[in-house]
BAROTOR-899850 format. One record per atom (N, C-alpha, C): residue number from 1; atom name; x, y, z. Coordinates in nm, 2 decimals. Atoms other than C-alpha are relative to their C-alpha. Layout:
BEGIN
REC   pos   site        u        v        w
REC   NUM     CA        X        Y        Z
...
! end
This chain:
BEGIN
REC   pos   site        u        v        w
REC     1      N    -0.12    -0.07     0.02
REC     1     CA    -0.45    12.24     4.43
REC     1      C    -0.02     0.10    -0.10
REC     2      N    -0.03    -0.15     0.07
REC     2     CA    -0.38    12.60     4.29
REC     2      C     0.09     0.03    -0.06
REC     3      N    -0.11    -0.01     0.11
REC     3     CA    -0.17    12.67     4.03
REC     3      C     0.01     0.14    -0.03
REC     4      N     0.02    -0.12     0.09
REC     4     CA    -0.09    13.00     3.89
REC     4      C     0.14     0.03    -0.07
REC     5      N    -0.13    -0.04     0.08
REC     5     CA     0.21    12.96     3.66
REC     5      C    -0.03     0.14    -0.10
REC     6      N    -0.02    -0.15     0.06
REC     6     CA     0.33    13.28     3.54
REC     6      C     0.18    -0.02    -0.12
REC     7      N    -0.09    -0.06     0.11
REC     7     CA     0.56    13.30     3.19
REC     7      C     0.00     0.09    -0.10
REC     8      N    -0.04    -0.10     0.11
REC     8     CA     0.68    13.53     2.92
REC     8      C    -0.08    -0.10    -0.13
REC     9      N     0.05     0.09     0.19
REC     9     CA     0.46    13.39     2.57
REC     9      C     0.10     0.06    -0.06
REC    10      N    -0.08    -0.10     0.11
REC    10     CA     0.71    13.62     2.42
REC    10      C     0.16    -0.09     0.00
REC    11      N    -0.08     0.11     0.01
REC    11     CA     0.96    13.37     2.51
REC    11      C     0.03    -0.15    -0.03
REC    12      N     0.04     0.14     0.05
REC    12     CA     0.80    13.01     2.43
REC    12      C    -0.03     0.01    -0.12
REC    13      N     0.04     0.01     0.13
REC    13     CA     0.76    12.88     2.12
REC    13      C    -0.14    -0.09    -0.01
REC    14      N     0.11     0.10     0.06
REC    14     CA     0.43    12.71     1.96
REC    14      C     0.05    -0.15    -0.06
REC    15      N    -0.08     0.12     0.08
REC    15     CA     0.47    12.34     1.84
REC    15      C    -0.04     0.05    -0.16
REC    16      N    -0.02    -0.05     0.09
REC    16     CA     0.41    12.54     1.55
REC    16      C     0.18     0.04    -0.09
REC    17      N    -0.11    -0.07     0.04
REC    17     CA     0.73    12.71     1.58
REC    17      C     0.00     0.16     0.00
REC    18      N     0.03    -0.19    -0.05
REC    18     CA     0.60    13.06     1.64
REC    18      C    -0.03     0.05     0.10
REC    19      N     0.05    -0.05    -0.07
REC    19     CA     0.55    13.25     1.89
REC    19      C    -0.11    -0.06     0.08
REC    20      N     0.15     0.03    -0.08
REC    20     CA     0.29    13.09     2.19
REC    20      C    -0.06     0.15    -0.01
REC    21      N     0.09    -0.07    -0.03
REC    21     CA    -0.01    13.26     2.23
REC    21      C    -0.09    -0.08     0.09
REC    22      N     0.09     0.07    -0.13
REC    22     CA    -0.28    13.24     2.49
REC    22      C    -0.06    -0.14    -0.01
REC    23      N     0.09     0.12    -0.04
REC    23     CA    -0.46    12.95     2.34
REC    23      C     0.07    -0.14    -0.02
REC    24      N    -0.20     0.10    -0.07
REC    24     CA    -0.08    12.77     2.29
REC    24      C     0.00    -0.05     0.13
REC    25      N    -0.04     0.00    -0.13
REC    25     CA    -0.03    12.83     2.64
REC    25      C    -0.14    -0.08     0.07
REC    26      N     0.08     0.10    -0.12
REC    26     CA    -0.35    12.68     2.77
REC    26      C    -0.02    -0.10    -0.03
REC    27      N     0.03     0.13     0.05
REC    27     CA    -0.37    12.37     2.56
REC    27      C     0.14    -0.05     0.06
REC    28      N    -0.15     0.05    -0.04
REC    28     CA    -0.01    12.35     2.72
REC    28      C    -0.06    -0.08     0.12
REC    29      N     0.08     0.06    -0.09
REC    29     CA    -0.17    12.32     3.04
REC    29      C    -0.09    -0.07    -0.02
REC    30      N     0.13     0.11    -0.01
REC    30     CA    -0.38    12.09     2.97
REC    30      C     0.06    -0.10    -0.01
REC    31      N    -0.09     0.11     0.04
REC    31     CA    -0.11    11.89     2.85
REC    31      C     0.07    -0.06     0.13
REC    32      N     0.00    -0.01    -0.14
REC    32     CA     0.06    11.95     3.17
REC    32      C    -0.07    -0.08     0.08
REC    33      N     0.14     0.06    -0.12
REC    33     CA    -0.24    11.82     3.41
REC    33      C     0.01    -0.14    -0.11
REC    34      N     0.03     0.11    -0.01
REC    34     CA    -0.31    11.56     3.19
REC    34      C     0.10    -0.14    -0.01
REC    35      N    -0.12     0.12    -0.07
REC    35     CA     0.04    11.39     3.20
REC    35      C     0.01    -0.04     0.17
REC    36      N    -0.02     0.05    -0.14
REC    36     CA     0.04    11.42     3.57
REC    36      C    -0.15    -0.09     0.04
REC    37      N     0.08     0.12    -0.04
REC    37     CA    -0.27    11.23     3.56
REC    37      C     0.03    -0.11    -0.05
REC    38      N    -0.03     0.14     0.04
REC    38     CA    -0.14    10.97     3.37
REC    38      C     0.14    -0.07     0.10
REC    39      N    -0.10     0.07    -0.11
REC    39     CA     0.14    10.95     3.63
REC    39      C    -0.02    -0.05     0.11
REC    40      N     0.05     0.05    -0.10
REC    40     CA    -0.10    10.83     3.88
REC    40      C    -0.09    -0.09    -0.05
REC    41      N     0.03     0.09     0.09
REC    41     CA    -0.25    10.60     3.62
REC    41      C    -0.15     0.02    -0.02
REC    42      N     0.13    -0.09     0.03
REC    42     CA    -0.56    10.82     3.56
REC    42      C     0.00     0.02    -0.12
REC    43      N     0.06    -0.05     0.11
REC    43     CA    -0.70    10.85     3.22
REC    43      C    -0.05     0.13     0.02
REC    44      N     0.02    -0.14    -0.02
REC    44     CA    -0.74    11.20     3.12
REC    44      C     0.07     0.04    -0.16
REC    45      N     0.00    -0.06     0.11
REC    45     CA    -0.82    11.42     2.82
REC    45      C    -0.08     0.13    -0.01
REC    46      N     0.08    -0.10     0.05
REC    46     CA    -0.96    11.70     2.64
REC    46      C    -0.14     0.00    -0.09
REC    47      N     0.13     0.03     0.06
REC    47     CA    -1.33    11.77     2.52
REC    47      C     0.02     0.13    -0.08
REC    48      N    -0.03    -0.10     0.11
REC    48     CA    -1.32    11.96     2.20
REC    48      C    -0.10     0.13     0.06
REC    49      N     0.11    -0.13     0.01
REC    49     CA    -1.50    12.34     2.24
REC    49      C    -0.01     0.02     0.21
REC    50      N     0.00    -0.09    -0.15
REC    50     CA    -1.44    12.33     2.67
REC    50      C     0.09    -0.02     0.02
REC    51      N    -0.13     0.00    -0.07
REC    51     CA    -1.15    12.40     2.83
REC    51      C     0.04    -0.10     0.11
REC    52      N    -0.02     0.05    -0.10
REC    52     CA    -0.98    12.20     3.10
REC    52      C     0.07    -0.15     0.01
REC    53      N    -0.04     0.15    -0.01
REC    53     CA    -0.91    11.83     3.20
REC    53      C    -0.11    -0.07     0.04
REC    54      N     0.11     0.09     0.00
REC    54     CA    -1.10    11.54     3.16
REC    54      C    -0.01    -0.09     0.03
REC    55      N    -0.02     0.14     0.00
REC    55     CA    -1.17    11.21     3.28
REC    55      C    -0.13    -0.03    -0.05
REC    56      N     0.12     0.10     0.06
REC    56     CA    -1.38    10.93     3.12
REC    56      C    -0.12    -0.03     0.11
REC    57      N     0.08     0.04    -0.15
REC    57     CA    -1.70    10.83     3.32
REC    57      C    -0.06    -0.16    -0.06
REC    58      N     0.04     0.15     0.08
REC    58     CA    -1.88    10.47     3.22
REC    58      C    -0.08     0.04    -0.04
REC    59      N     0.15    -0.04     0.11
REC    59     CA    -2.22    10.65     3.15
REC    59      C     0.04     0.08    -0.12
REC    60      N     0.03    -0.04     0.16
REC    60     CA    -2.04    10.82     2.85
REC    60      C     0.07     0.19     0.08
REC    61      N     0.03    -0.15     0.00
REC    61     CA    -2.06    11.21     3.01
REC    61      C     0.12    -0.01     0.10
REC    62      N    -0.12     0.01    -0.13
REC    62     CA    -1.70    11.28     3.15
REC    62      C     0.01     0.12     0.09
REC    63      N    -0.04    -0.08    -0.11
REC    63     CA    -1.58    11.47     3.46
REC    63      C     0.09     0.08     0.02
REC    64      N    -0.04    -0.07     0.00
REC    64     CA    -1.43    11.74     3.50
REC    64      C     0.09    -0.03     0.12
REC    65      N    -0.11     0.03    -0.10
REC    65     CA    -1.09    11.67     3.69
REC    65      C     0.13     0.20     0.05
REC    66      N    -0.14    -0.12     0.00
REC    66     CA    -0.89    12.03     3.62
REC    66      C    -0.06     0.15    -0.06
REC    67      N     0.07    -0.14     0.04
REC    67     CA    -1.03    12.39     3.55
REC    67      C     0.13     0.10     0.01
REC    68      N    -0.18    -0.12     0.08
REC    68     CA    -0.78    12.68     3.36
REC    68      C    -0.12     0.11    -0.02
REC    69      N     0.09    -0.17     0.04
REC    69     CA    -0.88    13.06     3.34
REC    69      C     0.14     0.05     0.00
REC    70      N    -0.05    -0.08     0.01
REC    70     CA    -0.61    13.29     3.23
REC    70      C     0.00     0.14    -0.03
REC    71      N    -0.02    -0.13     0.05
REC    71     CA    -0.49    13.63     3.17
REC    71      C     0.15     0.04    -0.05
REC    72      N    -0.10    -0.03     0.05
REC    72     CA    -0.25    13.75     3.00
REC    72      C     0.01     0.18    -0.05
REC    73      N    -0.03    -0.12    -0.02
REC    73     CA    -0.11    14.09     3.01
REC    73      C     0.16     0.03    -0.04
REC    74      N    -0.12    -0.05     0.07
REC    74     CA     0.21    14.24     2.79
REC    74      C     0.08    -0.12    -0.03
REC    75      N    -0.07     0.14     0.06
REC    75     CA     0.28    13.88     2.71
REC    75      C     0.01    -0.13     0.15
REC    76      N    -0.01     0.09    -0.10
REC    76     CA     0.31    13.77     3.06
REC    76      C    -0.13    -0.09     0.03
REC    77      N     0.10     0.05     0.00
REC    77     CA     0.06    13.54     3.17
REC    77      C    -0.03    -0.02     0.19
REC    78      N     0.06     0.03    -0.14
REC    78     CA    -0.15    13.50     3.50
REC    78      C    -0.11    -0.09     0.06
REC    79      N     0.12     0.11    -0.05
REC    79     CA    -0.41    13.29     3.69
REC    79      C     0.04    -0.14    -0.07
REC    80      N    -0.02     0.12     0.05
REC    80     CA    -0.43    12.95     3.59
REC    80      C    -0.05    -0.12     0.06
REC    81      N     0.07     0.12     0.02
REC    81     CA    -0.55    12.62     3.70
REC    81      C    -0.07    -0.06     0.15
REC    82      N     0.04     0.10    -0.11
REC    82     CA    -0.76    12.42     3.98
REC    82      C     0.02    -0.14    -0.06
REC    83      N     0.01     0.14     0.05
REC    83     CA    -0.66    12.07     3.98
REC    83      C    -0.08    -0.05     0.10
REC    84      N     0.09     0.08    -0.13
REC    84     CA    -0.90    11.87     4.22
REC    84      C     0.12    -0.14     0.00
REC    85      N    -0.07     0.17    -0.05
REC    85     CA    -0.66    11.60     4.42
REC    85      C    -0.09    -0.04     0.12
REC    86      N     0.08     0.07    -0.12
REC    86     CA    -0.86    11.54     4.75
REC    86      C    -0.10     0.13     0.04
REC    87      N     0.07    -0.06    -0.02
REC    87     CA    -1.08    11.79     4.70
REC    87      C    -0.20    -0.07     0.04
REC    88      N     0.13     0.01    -0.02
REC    88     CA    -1.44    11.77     4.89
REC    88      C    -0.11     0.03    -0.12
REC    89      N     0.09    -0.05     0.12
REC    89     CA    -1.71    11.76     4.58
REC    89      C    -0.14     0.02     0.01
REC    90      N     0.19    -0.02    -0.05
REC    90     CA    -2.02    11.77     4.76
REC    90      C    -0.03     0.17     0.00
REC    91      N     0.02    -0.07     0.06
REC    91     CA    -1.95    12.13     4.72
REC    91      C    -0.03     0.06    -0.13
REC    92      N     0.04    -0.02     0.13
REC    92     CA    -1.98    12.15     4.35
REC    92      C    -0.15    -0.05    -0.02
REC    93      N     0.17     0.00     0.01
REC    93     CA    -2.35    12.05     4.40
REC    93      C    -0.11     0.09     0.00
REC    94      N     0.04    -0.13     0.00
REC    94     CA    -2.43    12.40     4.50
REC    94      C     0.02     0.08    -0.11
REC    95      N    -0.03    -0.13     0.09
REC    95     CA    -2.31    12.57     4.21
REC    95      C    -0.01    -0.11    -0.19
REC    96      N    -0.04     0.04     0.13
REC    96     CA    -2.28    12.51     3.80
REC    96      C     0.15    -0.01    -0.04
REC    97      N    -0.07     0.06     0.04
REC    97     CA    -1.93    12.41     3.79
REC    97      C     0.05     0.11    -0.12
REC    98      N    -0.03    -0.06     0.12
REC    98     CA    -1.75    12.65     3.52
REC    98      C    -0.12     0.02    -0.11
REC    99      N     0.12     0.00     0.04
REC    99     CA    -2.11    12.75     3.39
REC    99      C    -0.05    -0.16    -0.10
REC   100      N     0.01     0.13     0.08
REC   100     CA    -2.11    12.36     3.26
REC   100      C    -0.07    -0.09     0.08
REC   101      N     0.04     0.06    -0.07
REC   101     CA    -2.41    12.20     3.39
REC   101      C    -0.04    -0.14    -0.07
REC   102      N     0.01     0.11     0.03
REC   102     CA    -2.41    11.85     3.22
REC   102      C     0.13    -0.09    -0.03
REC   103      N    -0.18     0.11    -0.04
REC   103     CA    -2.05    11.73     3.34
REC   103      C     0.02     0.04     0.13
REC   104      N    -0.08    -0.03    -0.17
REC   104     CA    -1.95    11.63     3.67
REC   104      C     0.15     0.03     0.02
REC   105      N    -0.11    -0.06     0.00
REC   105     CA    -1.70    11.75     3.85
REC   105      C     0.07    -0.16     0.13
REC   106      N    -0.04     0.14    -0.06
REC   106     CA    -1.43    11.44     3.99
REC   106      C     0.16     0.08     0.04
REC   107      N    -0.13    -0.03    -0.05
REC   107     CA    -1.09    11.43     4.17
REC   107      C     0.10    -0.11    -0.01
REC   108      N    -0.14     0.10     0.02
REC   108     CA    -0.74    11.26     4.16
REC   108      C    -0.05    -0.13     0.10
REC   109      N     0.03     0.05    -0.11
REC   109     CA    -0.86    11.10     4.49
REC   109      C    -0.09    -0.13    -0.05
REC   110      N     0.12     0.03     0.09
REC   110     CA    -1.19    10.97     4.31
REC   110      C     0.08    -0.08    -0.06
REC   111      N    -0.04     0.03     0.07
REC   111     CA    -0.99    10.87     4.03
REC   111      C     0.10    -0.15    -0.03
REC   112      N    -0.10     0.17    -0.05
REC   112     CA    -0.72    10.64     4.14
REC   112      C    -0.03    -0.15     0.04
REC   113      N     0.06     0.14    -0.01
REC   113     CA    -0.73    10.28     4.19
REC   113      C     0.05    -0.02     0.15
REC   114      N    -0.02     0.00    -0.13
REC   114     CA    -0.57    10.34     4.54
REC   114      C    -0.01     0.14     0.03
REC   115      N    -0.02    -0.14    -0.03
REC   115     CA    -0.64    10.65     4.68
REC   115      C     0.06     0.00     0.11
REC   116      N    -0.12    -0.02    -0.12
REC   116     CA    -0.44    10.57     4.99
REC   116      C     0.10     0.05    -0.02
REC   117      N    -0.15    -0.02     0.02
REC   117     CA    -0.15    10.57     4.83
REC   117      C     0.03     0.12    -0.08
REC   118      N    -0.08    -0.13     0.11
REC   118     CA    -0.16    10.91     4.67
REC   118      C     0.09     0.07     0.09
REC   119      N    -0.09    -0.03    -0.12
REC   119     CA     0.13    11.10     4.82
REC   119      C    -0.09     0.16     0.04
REC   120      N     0.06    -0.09    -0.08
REC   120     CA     0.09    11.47     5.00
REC   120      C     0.01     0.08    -0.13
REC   121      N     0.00    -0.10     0.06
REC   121     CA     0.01    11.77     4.83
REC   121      C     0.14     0.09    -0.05
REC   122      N    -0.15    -0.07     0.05
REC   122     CA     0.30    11.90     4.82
REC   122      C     0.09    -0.08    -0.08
REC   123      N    -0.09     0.09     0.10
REC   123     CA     0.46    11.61     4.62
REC   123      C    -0.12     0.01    -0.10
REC   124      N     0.15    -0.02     0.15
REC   124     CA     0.11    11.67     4.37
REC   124      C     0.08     0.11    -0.06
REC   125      N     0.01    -0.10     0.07
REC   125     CA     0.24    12.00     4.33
REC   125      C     0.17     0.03    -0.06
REC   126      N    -0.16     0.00     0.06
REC   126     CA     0.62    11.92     4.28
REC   126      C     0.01    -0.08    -0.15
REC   127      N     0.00     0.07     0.10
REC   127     CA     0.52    11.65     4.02
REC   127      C    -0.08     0.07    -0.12
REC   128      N     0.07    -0.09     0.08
REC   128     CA     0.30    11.90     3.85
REC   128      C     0.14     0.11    -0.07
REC   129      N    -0.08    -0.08     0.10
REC   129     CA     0.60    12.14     3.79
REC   129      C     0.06    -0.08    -0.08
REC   130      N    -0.08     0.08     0.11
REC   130     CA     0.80    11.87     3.63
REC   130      C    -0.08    -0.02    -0.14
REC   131      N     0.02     0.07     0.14
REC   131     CA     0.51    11.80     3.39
REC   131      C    -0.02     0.14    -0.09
REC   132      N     0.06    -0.08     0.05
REC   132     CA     0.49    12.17     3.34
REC   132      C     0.14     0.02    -0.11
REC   133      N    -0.14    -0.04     0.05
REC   133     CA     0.89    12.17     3.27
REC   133      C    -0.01    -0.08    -0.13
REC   134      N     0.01     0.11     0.13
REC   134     CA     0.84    11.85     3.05
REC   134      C    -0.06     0.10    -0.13
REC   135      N     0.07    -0.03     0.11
REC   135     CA     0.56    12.05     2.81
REC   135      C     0.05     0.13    -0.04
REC   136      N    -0.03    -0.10     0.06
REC   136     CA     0.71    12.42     2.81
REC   136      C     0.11    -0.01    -0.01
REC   137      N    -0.18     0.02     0.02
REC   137     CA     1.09    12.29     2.79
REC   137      C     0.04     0.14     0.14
REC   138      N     0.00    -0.12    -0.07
REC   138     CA     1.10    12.61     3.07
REC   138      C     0.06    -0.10     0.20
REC   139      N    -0.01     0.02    -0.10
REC   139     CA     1.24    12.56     3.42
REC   139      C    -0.14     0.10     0.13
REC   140      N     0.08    -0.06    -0.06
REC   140     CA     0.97    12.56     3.66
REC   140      C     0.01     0.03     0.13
REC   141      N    -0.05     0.01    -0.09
REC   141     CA     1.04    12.69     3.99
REC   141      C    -0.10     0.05     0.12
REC   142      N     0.12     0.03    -0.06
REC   142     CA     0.77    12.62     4.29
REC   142      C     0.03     0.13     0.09
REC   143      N     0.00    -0.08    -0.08
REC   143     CA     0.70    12.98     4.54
REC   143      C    -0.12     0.00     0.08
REC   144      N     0.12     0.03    -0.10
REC   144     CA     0.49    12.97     4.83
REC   144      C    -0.11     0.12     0.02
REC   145      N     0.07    -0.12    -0.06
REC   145     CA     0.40    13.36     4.81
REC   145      C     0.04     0.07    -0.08
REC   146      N    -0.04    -0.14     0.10
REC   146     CA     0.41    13.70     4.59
REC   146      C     0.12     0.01     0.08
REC   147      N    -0.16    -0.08    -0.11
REC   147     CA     0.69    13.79     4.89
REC   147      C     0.08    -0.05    -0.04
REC   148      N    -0.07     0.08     0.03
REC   148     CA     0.89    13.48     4.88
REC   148      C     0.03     0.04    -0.19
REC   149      N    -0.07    -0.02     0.14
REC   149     CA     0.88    13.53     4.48
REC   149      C     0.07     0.13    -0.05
REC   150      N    -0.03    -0.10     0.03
REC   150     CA     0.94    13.91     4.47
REC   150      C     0.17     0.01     0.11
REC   151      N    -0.15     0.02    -0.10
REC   151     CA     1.25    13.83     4.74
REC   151      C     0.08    -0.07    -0.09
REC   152      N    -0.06     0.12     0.08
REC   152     CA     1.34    13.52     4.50
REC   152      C     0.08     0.12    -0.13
REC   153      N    -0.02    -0.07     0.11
REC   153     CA     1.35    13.81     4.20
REC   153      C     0.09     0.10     0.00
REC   154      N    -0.10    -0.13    -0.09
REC   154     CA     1.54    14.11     4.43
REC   154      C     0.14    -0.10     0.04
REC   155      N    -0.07     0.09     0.01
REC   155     CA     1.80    13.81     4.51
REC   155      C     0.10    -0.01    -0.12
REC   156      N    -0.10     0.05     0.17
REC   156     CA     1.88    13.73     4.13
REC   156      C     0.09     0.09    -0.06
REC   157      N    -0.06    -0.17     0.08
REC   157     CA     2.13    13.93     3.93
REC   157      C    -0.10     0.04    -0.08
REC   158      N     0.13    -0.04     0.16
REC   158     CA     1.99    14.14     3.68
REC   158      C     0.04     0.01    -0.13
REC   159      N     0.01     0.06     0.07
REC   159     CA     1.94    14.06     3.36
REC   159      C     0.02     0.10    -0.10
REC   160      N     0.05    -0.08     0.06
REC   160     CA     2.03    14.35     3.15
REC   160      C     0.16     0.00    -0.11
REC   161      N     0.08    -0.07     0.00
REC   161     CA     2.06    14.43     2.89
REC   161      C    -0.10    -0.14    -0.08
REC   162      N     0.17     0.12     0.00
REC   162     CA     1.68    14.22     2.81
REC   162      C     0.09    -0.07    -0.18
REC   163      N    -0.03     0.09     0.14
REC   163     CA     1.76    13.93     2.54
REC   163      C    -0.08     0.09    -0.12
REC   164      N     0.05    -0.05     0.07
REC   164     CA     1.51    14.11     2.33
REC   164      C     0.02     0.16    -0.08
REC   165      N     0.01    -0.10     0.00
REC   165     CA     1.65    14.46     2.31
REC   165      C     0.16     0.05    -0.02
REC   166      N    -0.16    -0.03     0.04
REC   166     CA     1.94    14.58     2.10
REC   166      C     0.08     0.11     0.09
REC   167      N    -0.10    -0.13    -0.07
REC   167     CA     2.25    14.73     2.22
REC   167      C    -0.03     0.13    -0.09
REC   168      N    -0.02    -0.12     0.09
REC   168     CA     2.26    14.99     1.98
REC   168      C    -0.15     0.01    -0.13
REC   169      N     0.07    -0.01     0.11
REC   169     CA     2.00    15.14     1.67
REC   169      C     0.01    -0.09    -0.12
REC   170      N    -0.03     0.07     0.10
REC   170     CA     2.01    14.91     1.42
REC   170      C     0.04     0.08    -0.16
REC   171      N    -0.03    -0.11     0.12
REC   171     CA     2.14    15.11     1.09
REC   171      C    -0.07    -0.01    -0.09
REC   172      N     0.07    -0.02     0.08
REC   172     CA     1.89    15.04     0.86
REC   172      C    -0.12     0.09     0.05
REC   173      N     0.09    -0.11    -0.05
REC   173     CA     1.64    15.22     1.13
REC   173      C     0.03     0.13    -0.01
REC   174      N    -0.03    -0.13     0.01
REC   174     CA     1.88    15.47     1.16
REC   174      C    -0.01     0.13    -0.11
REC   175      N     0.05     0.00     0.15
REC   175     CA     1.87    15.52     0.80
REC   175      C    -0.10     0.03    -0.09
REC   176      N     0.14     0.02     0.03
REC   176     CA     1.52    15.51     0.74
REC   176      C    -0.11     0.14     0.12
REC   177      N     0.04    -0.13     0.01
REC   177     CA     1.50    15.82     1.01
REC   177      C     0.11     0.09    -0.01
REC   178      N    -0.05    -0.12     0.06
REC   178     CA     1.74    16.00     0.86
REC   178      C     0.14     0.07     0.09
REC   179      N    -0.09    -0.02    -0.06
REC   179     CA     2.01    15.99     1.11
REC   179      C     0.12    -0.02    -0.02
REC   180      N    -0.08     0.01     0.04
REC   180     CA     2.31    16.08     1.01
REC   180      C     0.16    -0.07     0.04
REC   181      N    -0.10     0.10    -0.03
REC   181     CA     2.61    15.93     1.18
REC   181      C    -0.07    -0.08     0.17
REC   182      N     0.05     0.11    -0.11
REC   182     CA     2.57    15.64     1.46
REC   182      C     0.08     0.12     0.17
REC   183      N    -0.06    -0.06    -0.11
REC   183     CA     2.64    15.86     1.83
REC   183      C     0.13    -0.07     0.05
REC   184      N    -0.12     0.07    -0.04
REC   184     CA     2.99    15.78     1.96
REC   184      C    -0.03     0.01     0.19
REC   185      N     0.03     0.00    -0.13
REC   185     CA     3.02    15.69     2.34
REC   185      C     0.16    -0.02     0.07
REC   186      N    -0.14     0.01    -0.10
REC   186     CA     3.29    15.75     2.59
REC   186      C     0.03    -0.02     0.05
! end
C-alpha cells in the first residue's frame, strides 16, 4: 500500500509546540504505521539513524515493514510512505532495499499470527488514515486520484480570506514604513 499524505507543516504543531517540520512530520509517520501495526498485533518500531518502520526478527537484525521519502515544498508536503501488507518480497532480493543491505525487508501478511484474517486493502488503508488522524489531530480524508482530489477541492467553498493572512496592515508595519494614514474603503 501507497500512501502520499499531503499537509500544510505551517499548520501542525510539533509535540514540541512549534511549528512541525519535515523531520516532525516524518517521525509522525512513523508513528502513524506503527500504531496500525500494533492494531493487527504486530510489534513495530523505529531504528535510531534509518528511517521507516520496523519489526523485530529472532536473529536480532529487524525488518523493514514501512519505507517514507518526502518532499516538502512551501510548507506543503508530498510523497510519503510504502507500507508492505501482502506485498510479494521475493522481489526485494533483486535490489538493496532503501540502499540498506543488512535488513530484510517483511510484510503485514508475514507478520501476523493469522494472515487469513487480515481484512482487504482498502480497510488497511482506511485504518491507516485513522492512525494518521489519531497522531496529526488533522482530519484525514482518503482520494483515489489527483482528479477526484482536485474535483473534491473545486467542490469546497473557498476559504478566503487564508487564516494566516491579515485583513488589513497591521499599524505598527504601517508605521515603520512611514505610512501616513490607514486607506479608507468604500
Amino acid at each position: 500500500m501507497v500512501g502520499y499524505p499531503i499537509f500544510d507543516l505551517r499548520t501542525l504543531r510539533a509535540p514540541s509546540c512549534g511549528r512541525m517540520g519535515p523531520v516532525d512530520f516524518v517521525r509522525g509517520m512513523e508513528e502513524a504505521l506503527i500504531r496500525l501495526c500494533g492494531g493487527f498485533g504486530v510489534r513495530a518500531g523505529r531504528i535510531c539513524g534509518l528511517t521507516g518502520v520496523w519489526c523485530p526478527a529472532d536473529n536480532g537484525a529487524e525488518r523493514k515493514i514501512a519505507a517514507i521519502g518526502i518532499h516538502v515544498a512551501r510548507g506543503i508536503t508530498s510523497h510519503g510512505f510504502a507500507f508492505n501488507v501482502t506485498t510479494n518480497l521475493s522481489d526485494f532480493a533483486l535490489i538493496v532495499p532503501c540502499g540498506i543491505a543488512d535488513h530484510e525487508v517483511t510484510s503485514l501478511q508475514q507478520e501476523v499470527k493469522s494472515p487469513e484474517g487480515l481484512p482487504t486493502l482498502e480497510d488497511v488503508a482506511h485504518q491507516t488514515a485513522r492512525c494518521f488522524e489519531q497522531v496529526f489531530g488533522e482530519q484525514v480524508l482518503a482520494v483515489e486520484s489527483l482528479a477526484a482530489m482536485r474535483a473534491q477541492a473545486e467542490a469546497a467553498p473557498p476559504q478566503f480570506p487564508a487564516e494566516d493572512t491579515p485583513l488589513q496592515i497591521p499599524a505598527e508595519v504601517e508605521r515603520l514604513l512611514g505610512c501616513a494614514e490607514r486607506p479608507i474603503r468604500a
